[in-house]
PDB file as gemmi writes it, atoms N, CA and C in Angstrom:
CRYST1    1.000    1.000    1.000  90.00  90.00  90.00 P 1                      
ATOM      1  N   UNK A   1      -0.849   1.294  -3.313  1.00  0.00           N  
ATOM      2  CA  UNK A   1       0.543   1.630  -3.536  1.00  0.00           C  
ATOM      3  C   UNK A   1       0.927   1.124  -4.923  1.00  0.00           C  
ATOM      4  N   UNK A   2       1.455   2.018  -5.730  1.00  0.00           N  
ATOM      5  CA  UNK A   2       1.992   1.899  -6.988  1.00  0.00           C  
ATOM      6  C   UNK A   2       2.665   1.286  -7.108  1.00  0.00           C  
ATOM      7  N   UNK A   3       3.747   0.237  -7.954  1.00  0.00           N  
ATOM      8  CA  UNK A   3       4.965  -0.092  -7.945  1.00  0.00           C  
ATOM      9  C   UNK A   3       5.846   0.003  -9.032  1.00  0.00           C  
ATOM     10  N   UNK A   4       5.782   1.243  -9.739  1.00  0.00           N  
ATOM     11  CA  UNK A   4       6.132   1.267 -11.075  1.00  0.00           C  
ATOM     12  C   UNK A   4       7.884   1.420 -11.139  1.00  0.00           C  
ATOM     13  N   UNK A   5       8.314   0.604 -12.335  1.00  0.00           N  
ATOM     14  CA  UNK A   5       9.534  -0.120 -12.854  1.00  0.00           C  
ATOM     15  C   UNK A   5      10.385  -0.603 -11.685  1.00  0.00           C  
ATOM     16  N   UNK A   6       9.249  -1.486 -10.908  1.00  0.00           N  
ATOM     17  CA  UNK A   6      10.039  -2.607  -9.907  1.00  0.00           C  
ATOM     18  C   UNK A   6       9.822  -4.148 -10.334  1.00  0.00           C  
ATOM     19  N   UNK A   7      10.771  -4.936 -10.296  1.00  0.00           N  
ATOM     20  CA  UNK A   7      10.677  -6.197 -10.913  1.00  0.00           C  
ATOM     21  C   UNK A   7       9.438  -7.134 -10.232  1.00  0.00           C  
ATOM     22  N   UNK A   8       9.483  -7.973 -11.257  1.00  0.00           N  
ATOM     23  CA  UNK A   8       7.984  -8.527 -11.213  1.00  0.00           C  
ATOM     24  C   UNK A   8       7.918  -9.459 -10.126  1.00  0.00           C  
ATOM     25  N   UNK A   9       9.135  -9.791  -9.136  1.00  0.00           N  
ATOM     26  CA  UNK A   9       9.155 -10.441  -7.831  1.00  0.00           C  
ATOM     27  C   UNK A   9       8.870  -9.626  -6.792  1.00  0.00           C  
ATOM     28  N   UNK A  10       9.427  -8.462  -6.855  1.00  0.00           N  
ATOM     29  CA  UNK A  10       8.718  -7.647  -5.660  1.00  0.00           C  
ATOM     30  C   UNK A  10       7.359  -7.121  -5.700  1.00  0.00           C  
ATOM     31  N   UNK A  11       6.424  -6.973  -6.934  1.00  0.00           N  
ATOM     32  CA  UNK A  11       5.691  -6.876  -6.920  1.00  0.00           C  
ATOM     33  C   UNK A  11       4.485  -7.683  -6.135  1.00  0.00           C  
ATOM     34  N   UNK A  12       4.897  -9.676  -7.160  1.00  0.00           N  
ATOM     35  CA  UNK A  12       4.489 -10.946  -6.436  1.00  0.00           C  
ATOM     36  C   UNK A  12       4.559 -10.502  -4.995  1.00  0.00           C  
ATOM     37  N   UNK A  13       6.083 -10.190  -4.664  1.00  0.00           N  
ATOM     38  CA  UNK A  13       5.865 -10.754  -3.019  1.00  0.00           C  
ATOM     39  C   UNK A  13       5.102  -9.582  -2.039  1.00  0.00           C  
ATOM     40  N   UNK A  14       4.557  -8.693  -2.757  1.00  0.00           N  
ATOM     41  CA  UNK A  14       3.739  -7.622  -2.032  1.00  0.00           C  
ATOM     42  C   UNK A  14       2.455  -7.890  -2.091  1.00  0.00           C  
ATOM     43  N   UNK A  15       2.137  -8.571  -2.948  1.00  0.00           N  
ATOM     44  CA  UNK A  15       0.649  -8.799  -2.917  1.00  0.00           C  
ATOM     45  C   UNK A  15       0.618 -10.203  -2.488  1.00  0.00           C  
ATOM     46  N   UNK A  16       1.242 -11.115  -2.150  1.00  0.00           N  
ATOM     47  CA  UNK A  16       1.531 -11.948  -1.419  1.00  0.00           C  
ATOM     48  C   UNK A  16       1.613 -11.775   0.145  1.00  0.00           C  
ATOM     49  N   UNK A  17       2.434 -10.553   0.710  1.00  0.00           N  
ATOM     50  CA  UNK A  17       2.363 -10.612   2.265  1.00  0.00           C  
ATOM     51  C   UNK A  17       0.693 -10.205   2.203  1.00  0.00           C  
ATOM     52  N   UNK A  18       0.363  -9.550   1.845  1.00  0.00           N  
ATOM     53  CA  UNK A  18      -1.232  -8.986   2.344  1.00  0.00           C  
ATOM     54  C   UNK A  18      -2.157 -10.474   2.781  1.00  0.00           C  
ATOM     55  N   UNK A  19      -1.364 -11.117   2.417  1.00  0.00           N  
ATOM     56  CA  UNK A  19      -2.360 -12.370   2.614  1.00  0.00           C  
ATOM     57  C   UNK A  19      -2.250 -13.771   3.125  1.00  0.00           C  
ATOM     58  N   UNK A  20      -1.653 -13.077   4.258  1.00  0.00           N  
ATOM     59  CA  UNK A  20      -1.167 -14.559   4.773  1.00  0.00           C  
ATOM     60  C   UNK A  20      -1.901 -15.076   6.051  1.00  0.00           C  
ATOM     61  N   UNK A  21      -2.905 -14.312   5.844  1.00  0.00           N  
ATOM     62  CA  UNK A  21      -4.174 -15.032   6.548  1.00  0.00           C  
ATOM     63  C   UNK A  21      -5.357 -15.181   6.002  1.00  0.00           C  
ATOM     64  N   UNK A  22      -5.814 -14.360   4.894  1.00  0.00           N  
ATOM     65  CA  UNK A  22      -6.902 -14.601   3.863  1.00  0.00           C  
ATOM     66  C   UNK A  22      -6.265 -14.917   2.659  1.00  0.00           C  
ATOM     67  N   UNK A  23      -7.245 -15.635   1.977  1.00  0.00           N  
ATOM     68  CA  UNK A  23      -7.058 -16.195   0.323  1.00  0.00           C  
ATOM     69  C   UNK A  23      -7.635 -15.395  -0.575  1.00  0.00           C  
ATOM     70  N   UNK A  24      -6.632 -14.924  -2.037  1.00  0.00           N  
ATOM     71  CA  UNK A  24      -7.314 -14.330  -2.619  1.00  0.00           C  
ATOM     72  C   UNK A  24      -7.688 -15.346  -4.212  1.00  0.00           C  
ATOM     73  N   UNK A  25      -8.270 -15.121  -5.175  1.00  0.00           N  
ATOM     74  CA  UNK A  25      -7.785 -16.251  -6.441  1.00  0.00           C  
ATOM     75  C   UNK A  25      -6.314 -15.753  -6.970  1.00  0.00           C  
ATOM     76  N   UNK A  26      -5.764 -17.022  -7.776  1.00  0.00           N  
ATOM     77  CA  UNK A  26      -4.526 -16.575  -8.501  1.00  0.00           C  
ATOM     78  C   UNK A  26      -4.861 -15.350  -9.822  1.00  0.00           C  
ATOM     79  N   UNK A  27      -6.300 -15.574 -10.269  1.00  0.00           N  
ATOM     80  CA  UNK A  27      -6.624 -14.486 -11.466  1.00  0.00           C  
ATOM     81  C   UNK A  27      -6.520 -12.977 -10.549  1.00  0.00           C  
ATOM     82  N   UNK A  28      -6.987 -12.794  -9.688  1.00  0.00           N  
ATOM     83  CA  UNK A  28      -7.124 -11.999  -8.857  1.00  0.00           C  
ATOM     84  C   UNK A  28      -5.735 -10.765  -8.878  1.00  0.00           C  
ATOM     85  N   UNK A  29      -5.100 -12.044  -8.056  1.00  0.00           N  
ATOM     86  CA  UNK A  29      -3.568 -11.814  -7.201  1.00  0.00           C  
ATOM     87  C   UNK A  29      -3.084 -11.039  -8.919  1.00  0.00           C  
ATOM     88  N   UNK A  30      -3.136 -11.741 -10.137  1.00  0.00           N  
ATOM     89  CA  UNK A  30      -2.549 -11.721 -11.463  1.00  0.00           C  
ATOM     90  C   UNK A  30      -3.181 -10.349 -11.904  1.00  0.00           C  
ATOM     91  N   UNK A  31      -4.149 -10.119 -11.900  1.00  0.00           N  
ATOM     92  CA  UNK A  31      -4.487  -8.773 -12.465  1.00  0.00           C  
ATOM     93  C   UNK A  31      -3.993  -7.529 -11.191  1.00  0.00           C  
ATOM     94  N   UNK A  32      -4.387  -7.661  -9.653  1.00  0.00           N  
ATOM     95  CA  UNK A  32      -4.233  -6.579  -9.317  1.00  0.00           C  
ATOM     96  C   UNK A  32      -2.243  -6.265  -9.742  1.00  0.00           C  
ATOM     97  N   UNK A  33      -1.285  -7.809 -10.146  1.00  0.00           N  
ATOM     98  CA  UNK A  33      -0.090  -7.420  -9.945  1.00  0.00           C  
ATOM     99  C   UNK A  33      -0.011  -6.266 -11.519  1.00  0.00           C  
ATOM    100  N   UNK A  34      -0.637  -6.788 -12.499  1.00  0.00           N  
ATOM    101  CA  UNK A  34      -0.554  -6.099 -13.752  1.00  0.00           C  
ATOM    102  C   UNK A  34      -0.898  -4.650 -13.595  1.00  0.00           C  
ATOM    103  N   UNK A  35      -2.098  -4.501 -12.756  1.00  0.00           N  
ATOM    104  CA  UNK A  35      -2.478  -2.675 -12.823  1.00  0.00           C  
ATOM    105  C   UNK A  35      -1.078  -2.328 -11.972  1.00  0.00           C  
ATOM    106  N   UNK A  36      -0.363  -3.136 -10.775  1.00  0.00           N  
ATOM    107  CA  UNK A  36       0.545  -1.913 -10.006  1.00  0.00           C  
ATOM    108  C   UNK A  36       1.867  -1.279 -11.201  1.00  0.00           C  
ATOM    109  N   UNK A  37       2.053  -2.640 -11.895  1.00  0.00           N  
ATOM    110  CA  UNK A  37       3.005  -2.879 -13.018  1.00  0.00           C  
ATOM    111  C   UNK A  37       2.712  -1.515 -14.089  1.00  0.00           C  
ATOM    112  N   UNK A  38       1.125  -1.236 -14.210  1.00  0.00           N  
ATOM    113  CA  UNK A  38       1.187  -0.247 -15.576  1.00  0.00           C  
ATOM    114  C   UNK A  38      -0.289   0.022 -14.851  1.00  0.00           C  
ATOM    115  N   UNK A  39      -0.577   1.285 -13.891  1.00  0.00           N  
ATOM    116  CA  UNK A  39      -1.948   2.038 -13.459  1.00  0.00           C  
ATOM    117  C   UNK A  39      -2.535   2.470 -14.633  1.00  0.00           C  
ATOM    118  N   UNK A  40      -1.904   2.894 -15.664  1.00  0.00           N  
ATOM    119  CA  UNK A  40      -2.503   3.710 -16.749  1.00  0.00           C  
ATOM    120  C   UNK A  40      -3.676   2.250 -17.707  1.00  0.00           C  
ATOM    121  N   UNK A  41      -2.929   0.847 -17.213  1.00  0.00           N  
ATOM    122  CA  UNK A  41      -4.232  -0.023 -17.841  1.00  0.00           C  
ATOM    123  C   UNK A  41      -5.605  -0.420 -17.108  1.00  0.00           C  
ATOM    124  N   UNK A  42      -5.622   0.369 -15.788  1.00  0.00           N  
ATOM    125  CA  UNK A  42      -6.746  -0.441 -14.984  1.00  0.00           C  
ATOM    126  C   UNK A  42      -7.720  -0.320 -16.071  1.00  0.00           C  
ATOM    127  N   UNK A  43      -9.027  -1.346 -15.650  1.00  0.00           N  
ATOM    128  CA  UNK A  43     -10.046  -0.654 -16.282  1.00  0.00           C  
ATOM    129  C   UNK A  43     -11.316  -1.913 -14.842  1.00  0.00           C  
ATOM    130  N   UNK A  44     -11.926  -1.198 -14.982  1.00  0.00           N  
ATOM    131  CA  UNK A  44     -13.095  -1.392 -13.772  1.00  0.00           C  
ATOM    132  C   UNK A  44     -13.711  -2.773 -13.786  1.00  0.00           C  
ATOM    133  N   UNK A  45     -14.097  -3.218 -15.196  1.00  0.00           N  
ATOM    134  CA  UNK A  45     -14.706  -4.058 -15.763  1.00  0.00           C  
ATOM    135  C   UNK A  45     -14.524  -5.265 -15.897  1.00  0.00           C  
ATOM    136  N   UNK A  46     -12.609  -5.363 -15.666  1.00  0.00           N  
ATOM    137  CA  UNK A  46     -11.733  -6.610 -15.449  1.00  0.00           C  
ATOM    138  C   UNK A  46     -12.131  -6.762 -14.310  1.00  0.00           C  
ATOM    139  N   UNK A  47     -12.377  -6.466 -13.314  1.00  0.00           N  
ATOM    140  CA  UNK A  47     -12.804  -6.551 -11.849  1.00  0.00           C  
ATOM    141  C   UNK A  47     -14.308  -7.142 -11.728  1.00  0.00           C  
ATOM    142  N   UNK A  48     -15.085  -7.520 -12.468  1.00  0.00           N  
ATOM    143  CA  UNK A  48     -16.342  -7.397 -12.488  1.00  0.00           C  
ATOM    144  C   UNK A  48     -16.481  -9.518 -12.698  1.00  0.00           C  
ATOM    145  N   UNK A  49     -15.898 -10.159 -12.716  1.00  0.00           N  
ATOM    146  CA  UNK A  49     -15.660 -11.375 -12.824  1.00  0.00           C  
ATOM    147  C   UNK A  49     -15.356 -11.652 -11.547  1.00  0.00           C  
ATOM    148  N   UNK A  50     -15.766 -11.165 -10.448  1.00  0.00           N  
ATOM    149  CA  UNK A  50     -14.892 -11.820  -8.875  1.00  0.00           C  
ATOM    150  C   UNK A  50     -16.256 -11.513  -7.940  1.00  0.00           C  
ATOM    151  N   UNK A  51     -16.419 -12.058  -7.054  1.00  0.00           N  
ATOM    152  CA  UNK A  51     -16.996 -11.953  -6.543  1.00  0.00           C  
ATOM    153  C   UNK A  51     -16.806 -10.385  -5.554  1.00  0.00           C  
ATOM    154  N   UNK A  52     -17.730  -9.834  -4.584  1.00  0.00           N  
ATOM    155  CA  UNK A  52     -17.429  -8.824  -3.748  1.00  0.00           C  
ATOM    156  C   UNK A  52     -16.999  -9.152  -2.922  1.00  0.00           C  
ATOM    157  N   UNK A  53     -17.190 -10.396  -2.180  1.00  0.00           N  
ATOM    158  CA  UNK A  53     -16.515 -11.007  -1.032  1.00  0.00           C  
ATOM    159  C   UNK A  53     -14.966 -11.095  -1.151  1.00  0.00           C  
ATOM    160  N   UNK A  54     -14.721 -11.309  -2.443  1.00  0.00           N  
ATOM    161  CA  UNK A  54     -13.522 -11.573  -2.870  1.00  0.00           C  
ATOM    162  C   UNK A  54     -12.436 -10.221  -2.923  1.00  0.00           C  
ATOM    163  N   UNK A  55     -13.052  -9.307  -3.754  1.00  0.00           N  
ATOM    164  CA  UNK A  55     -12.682  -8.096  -3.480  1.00  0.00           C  
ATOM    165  C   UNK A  55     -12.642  -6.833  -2.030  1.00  0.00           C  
ATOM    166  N   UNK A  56     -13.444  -7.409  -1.214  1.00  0.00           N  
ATOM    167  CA  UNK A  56     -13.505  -6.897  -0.080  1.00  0.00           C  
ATOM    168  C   UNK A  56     -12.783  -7.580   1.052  1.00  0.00           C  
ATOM    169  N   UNK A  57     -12.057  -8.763   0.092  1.00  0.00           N  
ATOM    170  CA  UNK A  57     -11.336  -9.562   1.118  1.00  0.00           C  
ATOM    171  C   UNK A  57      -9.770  -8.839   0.893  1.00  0.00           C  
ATOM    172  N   UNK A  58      -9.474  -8.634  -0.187  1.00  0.00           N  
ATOM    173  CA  UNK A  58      -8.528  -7.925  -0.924  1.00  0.00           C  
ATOM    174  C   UNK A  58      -8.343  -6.458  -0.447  1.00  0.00           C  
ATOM    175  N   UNK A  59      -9.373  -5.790  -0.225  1.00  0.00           N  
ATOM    176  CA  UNK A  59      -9.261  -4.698   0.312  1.00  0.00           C  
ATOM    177  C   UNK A  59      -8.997  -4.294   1.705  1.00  0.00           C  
ATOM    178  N   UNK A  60      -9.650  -5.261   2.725  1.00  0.00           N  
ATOM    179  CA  UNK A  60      -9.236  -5.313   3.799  1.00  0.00           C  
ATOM    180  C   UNK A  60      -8.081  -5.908   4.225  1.00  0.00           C  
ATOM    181  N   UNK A  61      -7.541  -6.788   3.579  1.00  0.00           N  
ATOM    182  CA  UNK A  61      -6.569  -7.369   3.756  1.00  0.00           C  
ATOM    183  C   UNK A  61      -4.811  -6.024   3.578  1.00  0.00           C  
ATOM    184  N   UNK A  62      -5.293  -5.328   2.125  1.00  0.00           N  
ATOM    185  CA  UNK A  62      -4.575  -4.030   1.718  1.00  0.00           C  
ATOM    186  C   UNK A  62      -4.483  -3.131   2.681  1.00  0.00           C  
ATOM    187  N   UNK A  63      -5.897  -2.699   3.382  1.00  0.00           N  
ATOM    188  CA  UNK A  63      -5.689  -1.710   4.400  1.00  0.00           C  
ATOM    189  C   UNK A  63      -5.094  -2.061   5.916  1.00  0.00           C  
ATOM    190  N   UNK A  64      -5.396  -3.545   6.192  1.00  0.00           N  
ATOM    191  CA  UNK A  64      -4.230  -3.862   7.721  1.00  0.00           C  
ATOM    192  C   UNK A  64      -2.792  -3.223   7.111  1.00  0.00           C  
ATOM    193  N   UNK A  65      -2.552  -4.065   5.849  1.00  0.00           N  
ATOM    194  CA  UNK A  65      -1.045  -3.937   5.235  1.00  0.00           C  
ATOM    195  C   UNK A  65      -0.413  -2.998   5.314  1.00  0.00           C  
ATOM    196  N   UNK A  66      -1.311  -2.115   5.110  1.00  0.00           N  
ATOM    197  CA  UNK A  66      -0.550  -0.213   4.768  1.00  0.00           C  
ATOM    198  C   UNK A  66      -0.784   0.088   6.328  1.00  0.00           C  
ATOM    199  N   UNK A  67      -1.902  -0.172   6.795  1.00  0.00           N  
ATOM    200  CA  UNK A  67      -1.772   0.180   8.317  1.00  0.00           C  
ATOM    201  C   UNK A  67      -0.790  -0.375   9.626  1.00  0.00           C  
ATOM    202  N   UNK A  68      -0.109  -1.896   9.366  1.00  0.00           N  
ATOM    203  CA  UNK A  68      -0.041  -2.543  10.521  1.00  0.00           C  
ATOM    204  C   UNK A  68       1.708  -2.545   9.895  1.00  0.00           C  
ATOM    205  N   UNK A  69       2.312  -2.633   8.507  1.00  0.00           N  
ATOM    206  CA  UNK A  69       3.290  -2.305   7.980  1.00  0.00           C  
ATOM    207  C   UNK A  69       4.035  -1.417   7.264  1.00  0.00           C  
ATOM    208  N   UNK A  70       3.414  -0.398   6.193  1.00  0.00           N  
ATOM    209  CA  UNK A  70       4.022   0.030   5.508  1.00  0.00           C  
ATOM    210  C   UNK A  70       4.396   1.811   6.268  1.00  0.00           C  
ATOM    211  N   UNK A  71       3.013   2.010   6.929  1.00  0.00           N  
ATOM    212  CA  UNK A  71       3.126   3.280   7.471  1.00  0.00           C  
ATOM    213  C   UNK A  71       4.073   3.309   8.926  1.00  0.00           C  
ATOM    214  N   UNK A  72       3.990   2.080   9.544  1.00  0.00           N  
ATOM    215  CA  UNK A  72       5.040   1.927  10.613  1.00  0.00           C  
ATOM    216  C   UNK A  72       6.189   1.995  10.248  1.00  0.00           C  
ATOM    217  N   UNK A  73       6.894   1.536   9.080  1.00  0.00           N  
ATOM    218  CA  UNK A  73       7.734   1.260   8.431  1.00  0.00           C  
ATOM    219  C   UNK A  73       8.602   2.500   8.279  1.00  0.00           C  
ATOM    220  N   UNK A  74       7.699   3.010   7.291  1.00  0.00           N  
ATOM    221  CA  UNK A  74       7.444   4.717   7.284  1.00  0.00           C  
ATOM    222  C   UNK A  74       7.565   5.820   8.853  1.00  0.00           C  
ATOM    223  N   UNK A  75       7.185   5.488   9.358  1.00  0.00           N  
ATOM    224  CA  UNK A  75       7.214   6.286  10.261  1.00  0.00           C  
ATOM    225  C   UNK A  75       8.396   6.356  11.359  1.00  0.00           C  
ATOM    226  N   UNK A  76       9.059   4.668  11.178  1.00  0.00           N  
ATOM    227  CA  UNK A  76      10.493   4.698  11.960  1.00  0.00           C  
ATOM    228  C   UNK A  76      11.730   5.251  11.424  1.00  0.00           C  
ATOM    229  N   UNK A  77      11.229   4.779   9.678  1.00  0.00           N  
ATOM    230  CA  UNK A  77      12.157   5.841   8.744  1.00  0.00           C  
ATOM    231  C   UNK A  77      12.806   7.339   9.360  1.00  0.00           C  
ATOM    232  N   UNK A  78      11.225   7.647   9.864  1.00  0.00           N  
ATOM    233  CA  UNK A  78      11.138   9.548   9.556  1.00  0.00           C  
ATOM    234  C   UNK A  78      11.913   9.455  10.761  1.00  0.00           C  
ATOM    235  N   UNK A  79      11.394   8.842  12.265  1.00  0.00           N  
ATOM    236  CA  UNK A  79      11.882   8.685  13.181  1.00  0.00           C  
ATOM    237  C   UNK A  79      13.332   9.202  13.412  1.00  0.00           C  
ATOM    238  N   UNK A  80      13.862   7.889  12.794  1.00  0.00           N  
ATOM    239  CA  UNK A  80      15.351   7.889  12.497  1.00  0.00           C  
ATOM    240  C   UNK A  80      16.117   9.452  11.993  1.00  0.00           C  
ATOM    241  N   UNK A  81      15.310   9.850  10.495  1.00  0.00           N  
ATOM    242  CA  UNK A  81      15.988  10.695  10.032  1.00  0.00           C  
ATOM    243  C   UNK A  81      15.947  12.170  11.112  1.00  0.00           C  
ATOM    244  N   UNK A  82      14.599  11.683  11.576  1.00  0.00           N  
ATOM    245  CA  UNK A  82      14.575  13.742  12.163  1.00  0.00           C  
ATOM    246  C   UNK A  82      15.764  13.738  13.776  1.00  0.00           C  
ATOM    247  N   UNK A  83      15.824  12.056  13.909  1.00  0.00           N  
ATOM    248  CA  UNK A  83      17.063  12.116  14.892  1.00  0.00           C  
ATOM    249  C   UNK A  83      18.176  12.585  14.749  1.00  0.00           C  
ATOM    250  N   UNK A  84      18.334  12.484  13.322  1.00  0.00           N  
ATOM    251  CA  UNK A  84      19.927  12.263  12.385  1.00  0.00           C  
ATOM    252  C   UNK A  84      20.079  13.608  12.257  1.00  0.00           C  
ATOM    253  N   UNK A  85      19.174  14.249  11.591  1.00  0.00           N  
ATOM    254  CA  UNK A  85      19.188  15.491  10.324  1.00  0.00           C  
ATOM    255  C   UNK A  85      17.907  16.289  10.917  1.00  0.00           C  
ATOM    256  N   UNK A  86      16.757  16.359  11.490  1.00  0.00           N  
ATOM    257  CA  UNK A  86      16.034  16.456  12.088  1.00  0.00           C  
ATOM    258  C   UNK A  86      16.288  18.670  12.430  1.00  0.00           C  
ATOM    259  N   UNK A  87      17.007  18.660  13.266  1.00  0.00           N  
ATOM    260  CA  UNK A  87      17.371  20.374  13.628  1.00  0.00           C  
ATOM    261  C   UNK A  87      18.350  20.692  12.428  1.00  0.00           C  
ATOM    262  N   UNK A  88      19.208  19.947  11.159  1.00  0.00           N  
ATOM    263  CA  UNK A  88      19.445  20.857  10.116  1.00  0.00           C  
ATOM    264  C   UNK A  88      19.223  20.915   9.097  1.00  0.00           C  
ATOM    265  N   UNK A  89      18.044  19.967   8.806  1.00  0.00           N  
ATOM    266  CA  UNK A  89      17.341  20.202   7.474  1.00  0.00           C  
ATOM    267  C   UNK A  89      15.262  20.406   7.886  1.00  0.00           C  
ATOM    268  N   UNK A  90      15.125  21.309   7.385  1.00  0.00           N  
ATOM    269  CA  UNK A  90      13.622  21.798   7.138  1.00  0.00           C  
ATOM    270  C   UNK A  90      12.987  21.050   6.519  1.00  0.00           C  
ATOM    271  N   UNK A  91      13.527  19.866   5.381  1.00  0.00           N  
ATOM    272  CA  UNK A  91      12.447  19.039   4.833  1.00  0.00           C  
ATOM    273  C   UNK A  91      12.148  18.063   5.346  1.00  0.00           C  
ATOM    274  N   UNK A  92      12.985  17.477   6.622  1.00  0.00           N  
ATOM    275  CA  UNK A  92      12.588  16.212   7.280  1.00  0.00           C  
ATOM    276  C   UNK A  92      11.533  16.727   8.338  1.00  0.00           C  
ATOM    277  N   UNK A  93      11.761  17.873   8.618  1.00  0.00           N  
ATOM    278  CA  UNK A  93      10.022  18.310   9.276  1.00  0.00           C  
ATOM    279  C   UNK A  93       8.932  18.373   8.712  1.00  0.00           C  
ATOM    280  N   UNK A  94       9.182  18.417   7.404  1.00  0.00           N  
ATOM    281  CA  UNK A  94       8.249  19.032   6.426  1.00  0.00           C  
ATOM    282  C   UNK A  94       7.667  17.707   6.137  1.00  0.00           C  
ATOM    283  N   UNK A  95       8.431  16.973   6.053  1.00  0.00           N  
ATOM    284  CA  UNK A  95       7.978  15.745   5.330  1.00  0.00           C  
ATOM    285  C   UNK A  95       7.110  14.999   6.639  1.00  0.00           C  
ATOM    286  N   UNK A  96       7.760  15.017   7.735  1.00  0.00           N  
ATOM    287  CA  UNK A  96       7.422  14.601   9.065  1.00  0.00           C  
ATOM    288  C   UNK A  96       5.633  14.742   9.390  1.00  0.00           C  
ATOM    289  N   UNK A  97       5.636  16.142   8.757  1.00  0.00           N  
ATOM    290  CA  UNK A  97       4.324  16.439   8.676  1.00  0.00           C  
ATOM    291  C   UNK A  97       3.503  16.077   8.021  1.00  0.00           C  
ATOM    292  N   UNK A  98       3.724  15.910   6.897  1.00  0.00           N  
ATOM    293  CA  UNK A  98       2.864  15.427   5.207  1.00  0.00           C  
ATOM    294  C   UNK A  98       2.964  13.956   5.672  1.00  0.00           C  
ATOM    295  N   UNK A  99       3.651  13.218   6.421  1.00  0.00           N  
ATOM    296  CA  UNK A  99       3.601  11.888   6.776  1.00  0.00           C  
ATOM    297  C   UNK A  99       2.433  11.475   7.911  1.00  0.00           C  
ATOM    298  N   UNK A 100       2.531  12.260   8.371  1.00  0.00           N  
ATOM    299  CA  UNK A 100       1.620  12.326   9.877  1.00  0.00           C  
ATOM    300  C   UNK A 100       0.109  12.550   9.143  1.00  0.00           C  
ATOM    301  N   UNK A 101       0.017  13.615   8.331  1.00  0.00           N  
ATOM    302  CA  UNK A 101      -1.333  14.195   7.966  1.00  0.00           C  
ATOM    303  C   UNK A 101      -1.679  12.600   6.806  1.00  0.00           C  
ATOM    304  N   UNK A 102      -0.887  12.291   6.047  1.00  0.00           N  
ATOM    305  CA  UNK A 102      -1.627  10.774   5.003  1.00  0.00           C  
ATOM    306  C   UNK A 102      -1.663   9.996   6.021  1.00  0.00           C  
ATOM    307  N   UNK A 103      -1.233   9.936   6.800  1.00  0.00           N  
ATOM    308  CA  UNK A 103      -1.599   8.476   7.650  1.00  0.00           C  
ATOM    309  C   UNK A 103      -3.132   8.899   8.338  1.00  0.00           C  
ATOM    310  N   UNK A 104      -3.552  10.130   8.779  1.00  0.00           N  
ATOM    311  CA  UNK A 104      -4.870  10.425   9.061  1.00  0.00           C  
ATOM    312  C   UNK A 104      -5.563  10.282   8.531  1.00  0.00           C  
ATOM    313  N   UNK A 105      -5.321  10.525   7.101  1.00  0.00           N  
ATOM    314  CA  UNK A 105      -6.317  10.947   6.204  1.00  0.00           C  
ATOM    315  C   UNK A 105      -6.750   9.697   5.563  1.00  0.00           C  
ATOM    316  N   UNK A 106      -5.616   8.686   5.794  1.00  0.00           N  
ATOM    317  CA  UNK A 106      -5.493   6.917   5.392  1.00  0.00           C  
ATOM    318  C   UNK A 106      -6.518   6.161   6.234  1.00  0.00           C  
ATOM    319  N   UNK A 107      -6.460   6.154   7.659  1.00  0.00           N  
ATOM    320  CA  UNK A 107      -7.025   5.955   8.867  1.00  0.00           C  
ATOM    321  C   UNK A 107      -8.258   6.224   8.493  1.00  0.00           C  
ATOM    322  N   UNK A 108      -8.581   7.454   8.387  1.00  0.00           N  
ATOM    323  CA  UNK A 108     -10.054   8.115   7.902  1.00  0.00           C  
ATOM    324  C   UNK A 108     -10.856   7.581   6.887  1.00  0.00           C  
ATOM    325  N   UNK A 109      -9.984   7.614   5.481  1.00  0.00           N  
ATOM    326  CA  UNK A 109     -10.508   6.557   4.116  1.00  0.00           C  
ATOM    327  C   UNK A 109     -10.936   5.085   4.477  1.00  0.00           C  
ATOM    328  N   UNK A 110     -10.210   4.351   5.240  1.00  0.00           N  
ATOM    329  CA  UNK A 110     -10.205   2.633   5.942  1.00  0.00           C  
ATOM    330  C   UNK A 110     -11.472   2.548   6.743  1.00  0.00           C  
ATOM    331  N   UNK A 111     -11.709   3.694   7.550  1.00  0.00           N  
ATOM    332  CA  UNK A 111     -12.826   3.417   8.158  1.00  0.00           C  
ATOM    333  C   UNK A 111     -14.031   4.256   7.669  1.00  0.00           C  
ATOM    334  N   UNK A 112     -13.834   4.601   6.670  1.00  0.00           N  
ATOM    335  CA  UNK A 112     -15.088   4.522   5.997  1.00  0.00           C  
ATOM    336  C   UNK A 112     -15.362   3.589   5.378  1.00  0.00           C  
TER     337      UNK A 112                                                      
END                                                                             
């Protein structure tokens, strides 16, 4: 998840919940906050100083996150709206759908 022109505390505190049962390093935590800050600087190679354990701790930790929060989150959203607005607007179905299909396709990516 991107976080572009959101202040540099919400950023911290997002890569902060992911981990409040595994440890990641502070260099770590510091670079992945810089790529969400500006994607156009990743580069592969900054990554290459960490161990895999380390990074695979990071990654799993990312995919509970999006799985166990952000898409629930998401999904009570839609909930809500197709209750609200649901029979007179066409895009909260629409969207309802495109929500349903990334969370599969999310599910699918994680367990590979």
């Amino acid at each position: 998840m991107i976080f572009l022109n959101q202040p540099e505390k919400f950023i911290k505190e997002q890569i902060e919940k992911r981990f409040i049962n595994e440890n990641i390093s502070d260099d770590l935590s510091s670079l992945l906050q810089e790529f969400m800050r500006d994607p156009e600087s990743f580069d592969n190679e900054r990554f290459e100083v960490f161990s895999l354990e380390e990074i695979f701790t990071y990654l799993k930790a990312s995919h509970h996150y999006y799985l166990d929060h952000w898409i629930p989150k998401i999904e009570n959203t839609l909930l809500q709206m197709h209750s609200k607005y649901g029979g007179e607007f066409w895009s909260v179905k629409l969207l309802t759908l495109f929500i349903h299909s990334y969370k599969k396709e999310l599910v699918e990516h994680i367990q590979q």
